[in-house]
GUPAKOL-133244 format. One line per 3 residues: number of its first residue (from 1); their letters; for each residue y, x negated, z negated of C-alpha. Coordinates in pm, whole numbers, plus 32768, in hexadecimal, padded with zeros to 4 digits. Layout:
GUPAKOL-133244
NUM) a) Y,X,Z; ...
This chain:
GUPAKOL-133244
1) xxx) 1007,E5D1,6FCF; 10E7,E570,70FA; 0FA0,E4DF,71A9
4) xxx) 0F22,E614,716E; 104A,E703,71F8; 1084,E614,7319
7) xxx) 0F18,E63D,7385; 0F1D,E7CB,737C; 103C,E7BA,7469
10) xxx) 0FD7,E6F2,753F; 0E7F,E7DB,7540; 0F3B,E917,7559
13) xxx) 1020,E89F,7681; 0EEA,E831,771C; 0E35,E958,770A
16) xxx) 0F7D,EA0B,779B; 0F71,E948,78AF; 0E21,EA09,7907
19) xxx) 0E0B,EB14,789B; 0F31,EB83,77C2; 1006,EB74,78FF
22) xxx) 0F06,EC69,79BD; 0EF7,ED56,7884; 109B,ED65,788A
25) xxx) 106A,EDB3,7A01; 0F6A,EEC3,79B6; 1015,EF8A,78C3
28) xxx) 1174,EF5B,7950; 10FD,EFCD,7A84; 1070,F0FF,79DD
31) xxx) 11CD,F15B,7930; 12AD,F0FE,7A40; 12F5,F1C8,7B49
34) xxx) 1240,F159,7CA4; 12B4,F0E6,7DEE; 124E,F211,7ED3
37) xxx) 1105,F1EC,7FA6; 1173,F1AD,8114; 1136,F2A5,8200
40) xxx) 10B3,F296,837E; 11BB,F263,8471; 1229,F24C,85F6
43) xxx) 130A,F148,85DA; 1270,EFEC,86AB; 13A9,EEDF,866D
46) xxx) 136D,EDA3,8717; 12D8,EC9E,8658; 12B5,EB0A,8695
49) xxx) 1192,EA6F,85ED; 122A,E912,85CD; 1157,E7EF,8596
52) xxx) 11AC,E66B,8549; 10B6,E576,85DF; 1094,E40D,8594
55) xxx) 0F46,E37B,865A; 0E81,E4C1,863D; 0DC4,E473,878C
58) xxx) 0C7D,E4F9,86FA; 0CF6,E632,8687; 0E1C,E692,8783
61) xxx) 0D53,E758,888C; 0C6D,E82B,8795; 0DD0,E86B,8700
64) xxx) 0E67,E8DF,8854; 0D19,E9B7,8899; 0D68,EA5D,8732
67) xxx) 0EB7,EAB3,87AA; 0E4A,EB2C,88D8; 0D51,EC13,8824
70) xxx) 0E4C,ECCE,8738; 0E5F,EE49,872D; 0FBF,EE81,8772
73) xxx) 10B2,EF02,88AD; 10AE,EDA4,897C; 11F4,EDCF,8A03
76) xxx) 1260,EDDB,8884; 11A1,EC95,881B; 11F1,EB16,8845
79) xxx) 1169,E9C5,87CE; 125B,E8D4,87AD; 1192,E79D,877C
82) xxx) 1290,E657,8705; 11F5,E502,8758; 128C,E417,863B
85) xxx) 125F,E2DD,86EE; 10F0,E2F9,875E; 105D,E1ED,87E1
88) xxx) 0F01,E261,882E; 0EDB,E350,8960; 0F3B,E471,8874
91) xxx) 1071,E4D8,897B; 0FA2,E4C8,8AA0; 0E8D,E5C9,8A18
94) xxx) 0FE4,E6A8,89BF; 1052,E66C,8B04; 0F0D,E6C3,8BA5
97) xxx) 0F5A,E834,8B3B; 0FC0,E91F,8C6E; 1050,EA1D,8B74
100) xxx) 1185,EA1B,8B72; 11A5,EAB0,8A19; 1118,E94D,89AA
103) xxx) 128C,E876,8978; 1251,E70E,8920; 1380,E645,886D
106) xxx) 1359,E4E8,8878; 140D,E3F1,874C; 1432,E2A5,87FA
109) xxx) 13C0,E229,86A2; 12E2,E27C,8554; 1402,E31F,849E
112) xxx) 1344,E3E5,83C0; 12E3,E567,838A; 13DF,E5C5,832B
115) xxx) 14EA,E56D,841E; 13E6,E5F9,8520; 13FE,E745,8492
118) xxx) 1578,E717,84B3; 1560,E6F0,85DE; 144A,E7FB,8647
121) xxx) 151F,E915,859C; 1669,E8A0,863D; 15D3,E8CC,8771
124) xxx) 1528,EA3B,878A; 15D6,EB65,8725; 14DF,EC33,86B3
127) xxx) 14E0,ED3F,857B; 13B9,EC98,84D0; 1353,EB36,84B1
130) xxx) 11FA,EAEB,8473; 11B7,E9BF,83E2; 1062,E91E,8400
133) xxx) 0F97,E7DF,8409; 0ECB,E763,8577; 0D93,E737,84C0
136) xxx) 0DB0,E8B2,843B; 0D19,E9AB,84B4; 0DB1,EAEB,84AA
139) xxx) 0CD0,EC2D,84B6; 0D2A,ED1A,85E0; 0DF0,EE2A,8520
142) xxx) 0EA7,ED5E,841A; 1007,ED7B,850D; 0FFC,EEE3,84C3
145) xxx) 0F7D,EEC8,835C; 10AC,EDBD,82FC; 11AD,EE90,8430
148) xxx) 1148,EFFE,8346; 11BF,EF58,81FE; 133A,EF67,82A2
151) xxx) 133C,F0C4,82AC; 13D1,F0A3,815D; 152E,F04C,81A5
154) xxx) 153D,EF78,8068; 1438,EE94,809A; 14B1,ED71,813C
157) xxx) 1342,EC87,8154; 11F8,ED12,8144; 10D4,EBEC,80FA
160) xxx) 0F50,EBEA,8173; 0E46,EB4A,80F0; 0D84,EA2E,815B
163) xxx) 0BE5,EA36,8170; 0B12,E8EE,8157; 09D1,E8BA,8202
166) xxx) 0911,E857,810E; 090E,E8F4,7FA3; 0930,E834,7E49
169) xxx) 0A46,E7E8,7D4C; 0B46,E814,7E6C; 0ADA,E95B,7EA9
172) xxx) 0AD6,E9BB,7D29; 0C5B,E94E,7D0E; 0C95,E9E5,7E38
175) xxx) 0C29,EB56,7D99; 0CFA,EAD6,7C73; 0E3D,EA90,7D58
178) xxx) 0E18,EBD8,7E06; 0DF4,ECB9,7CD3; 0F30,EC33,7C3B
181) xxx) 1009,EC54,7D73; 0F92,EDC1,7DB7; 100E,EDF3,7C3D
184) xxx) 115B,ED46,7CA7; 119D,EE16,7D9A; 11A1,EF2F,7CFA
187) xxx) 12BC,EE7F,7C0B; 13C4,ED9E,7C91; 1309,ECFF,7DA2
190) xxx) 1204,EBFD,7DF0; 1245,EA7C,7D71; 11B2,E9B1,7E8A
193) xxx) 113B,EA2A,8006; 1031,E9CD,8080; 108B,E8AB,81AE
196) xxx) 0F84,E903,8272; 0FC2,EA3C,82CB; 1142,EB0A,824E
199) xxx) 122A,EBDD,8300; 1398,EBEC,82B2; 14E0,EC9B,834A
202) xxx) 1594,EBFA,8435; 16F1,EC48,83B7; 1672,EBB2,8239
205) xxx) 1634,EA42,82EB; 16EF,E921,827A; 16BF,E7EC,82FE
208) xxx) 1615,E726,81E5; 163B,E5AE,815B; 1538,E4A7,81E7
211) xxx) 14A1,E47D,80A4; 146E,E5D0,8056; 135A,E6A7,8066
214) xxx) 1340,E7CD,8127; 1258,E8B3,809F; 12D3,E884,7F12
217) xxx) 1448,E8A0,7F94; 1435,E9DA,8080; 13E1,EABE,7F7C
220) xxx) 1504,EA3D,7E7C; 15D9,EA48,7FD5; 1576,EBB4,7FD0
223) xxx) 159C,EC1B,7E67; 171A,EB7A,7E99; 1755,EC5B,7FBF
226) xxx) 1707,ED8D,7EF3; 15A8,EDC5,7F71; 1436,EDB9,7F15
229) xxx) 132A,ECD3,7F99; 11EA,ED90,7F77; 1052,ED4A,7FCA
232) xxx) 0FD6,EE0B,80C8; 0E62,EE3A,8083; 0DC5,EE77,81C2
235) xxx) 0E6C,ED44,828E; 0D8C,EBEC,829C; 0D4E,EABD,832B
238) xxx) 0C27,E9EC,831A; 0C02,E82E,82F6; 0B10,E750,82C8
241) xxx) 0AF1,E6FF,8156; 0BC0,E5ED,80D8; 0B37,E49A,8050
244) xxx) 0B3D,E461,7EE3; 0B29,E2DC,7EE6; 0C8A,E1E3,7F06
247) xxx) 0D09,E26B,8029; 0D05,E3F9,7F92; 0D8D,E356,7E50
250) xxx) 0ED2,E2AC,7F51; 0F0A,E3F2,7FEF; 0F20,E4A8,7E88
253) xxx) 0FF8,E397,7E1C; 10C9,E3B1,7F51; 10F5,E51F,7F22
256) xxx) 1152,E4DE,7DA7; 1255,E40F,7DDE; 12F4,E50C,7ED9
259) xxx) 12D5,E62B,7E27; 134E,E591,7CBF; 1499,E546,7D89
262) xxx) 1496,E6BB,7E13; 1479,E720,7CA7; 1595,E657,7C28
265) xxx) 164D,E698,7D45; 167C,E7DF,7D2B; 162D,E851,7BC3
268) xxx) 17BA,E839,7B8D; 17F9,E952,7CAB; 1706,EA33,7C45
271) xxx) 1792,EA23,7AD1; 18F3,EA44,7B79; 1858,EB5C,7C30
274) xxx) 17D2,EC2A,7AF5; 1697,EC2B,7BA3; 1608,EBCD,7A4F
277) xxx) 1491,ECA5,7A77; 145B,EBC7,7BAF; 14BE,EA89,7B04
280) xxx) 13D2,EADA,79EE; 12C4,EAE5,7AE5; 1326,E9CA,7B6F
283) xxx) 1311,E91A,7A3D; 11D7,E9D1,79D1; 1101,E9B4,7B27
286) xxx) 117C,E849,7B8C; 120F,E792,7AA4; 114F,E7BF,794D
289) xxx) 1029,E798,7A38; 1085,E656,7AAB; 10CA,E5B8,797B
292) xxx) 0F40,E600,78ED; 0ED5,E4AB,78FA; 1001,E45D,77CE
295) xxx) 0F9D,E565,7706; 0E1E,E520,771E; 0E42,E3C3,76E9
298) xxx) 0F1D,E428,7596; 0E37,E53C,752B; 0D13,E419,7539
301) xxx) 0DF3,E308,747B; 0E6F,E42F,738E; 0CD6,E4B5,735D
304) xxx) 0C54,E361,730F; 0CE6,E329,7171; 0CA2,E4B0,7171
307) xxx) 0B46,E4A2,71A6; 0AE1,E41F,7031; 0BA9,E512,6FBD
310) xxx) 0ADF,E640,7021; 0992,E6BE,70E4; 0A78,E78B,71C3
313) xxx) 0B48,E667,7253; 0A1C,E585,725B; 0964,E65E,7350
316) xxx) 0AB6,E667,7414; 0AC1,E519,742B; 095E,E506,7486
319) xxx) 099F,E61C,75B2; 0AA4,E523,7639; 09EE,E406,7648
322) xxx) 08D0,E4CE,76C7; 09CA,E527,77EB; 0A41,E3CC,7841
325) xxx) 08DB,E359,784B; 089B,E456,7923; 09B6,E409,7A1A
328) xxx) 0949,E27B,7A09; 07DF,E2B8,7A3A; 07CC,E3C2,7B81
331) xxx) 0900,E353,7C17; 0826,E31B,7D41; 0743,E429,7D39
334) xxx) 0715,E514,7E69; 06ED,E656,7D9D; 084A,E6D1,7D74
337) xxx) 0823,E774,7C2C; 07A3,E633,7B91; 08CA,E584,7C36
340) xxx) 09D9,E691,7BB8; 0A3E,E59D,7A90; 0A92,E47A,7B4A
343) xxx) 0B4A,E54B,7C56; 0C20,E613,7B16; 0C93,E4CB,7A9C
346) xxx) 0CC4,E417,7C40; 0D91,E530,7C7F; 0E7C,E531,7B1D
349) xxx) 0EC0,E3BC,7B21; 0F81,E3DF,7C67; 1070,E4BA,7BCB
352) xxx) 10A9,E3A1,7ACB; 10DF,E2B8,7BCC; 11BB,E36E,7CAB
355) xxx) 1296,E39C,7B85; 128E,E241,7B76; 12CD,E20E,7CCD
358) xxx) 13E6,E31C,7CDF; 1484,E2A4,7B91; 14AF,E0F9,7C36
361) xxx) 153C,E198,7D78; 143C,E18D,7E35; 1425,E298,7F76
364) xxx) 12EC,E2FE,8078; 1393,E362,81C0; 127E,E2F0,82B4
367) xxx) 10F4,E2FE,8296; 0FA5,E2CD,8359; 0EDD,E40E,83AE
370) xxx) 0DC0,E40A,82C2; 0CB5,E3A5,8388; 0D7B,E271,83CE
């Protein structure tokens, strides 16, 4: 009987994860009452688009060319491009720049991201800071797109969305990601920005620990300071569509182990805070999502002395195993539908692992660019 209970809970949180969660977003979006839809307006405040660089000598110049190709006042726009410790001609392509709206920062060092960002922010004084990758590309209107979200006096980040080249499973969680985040912001905000390509208030910045990431702490930064971090649908930026093999599987792990310290970091505050709806996002959107792998590896061990029991938790059973098979077999298959169940299961043992990670003591401050 306990076998029994233990396995429906572990089916129902499951299934909450995907699509309970969504539902609750639905219909509570439908009852409460909305953020209102921002409205054209004049106002141009300046805005840096900051960027951290660590050997990103293939990608730097079609990054500066993007810049240079934004639809937005110039005299109101600057890169600041920060050079953590470069060591492969990326400074001399920034350098190479006549514009003088181009600002390069140089670390003597690799420091890390985040104490480039620091840095970047402590040294520009504009409203807005726009925070983006080098091998992003951002379309040529999403300044204004992200710059019209701040009409609203209480929203304090506003969050883009990033395109891949090529389509697949990447592009199907993608759609996922986006739909819950529009539902967020019409709550208590959006859990997560996207890294590539967010814009935030200047006067909401705080300089952020080394181990920390940026785009899951901004928006809990945000919520803090009494405003909303919000998706703004029509800003983009296109990349070339990540790997899926060992090295996708270290970044995701990397990422993991930054953003399970974020979480457990700051869960405490926002409780302190009474910002309970956000925290229950936060729980429901990140952290029940991370922990997947645990509950599918108990609702397998819990579904196995079920299955003589009854048709209904034999076929289970069977569905699982079809599953894992599935993942084993066209791990290395090029179509990326086929490949989907392999890439579900890559992607949730990093969050185990990051736990892991997090839990021994164990911080990321410093990383190759993926290409590396």
């Amino acid at each position: 009987m306990m076998t029994e209970v233990l396995f429906w809970v572990c089916a129902l949180l499951l299934v909450y994860v995907f699509a309970g969660y969504p539902a609750v977003l639905h219909l509570a979006g439908r009852v409460l009452p909305r953020r209102s839809v921002r409205q054209p307006h004049d106002s141009e405040p300046r805005v840096a688009v900051i960027v951290s660089v660590y050997n990103e000598v293939r990608v730097i110049e079609a990054k500066i060319r993007n810049f240079l190709e934004l639809e937005y006042p110039p005299d109101r726009l600057e890169l600041v491009v920060v050079s953590d410790g470069s060591t492969d001609g990326t400074d001399d392509v920034v350098r190479a720049c006549s514009d003088a709206r181009v600002r390069l920062l140089v670390q003597p060092r690799n420091m890390g991201k985040t104490v480039a960002l620091n840095r970047a922010v402590a040294e520009t004084d504009a409203e807005i800071l726009l925070f983006t990758d080098a091998n992003s590309m951002l379309d040529s209107g999403a300044v204004r797109h992200l710059v019209a979200e701040f009409a609203d006096p209480m929203v304090g980040l506003a969050s883009g969305t990033t395109m891949y080249t090529a389509a697949g499973g990447d592009g199907m969680y993608r759609r996922y990601e986006d739909m819950l985040k529009r539902m967020e912001s019409r709550l208590f905000g959006i859990v997560g920005a996207d890294g590539a390509i967010y814009a935030m208030r200047r006067a909401l910045y705080e300089a952020l620990d080394p181990a920390l990431i940026n785009d899951l702490l901004h928006p809990i930064q945000v919520v803090l300071a009494g405003r909303l971090p919000v998706q703004c649908e029509g800003a983009f930026c296109t990349e070339e569509t990540p790997g899926t093999g060992g090295n996708e599987y270290r970044r995701q792990r990397r990422i993991m182990t930054q953003s399970w310290l974020v979480v457990l970091t700051c869960a405490g505050a926002l409780a302190r805070a009474g910002k309970w709806g956000f925290l229950w996002q936060v729980v429901s959107h990140k952290v029940l999502r991370w922990l997947v792998l645990p509950l599918m590896a108990a609702i397998f061990a819990l579904n196995v002395p079920l299955a003589a029991a009854s048709p209904l938790y034999g076929a289970v059973l069977f569905m699982q195993g079809l599953f894992y098979a599935c993942a084993i077999t066209f791990r290395n298959a090029d179509n990326g539908m086929l490949k989907l169940p392999y890439l579900f299961l890559l992607m949730h043992a990093s969050g185990v692992t990051g736990l892991v990670r997090c839990l021994r003591g164990e911080t990321v401050v410093r990383w190759a660019p993926r290409a590396q």
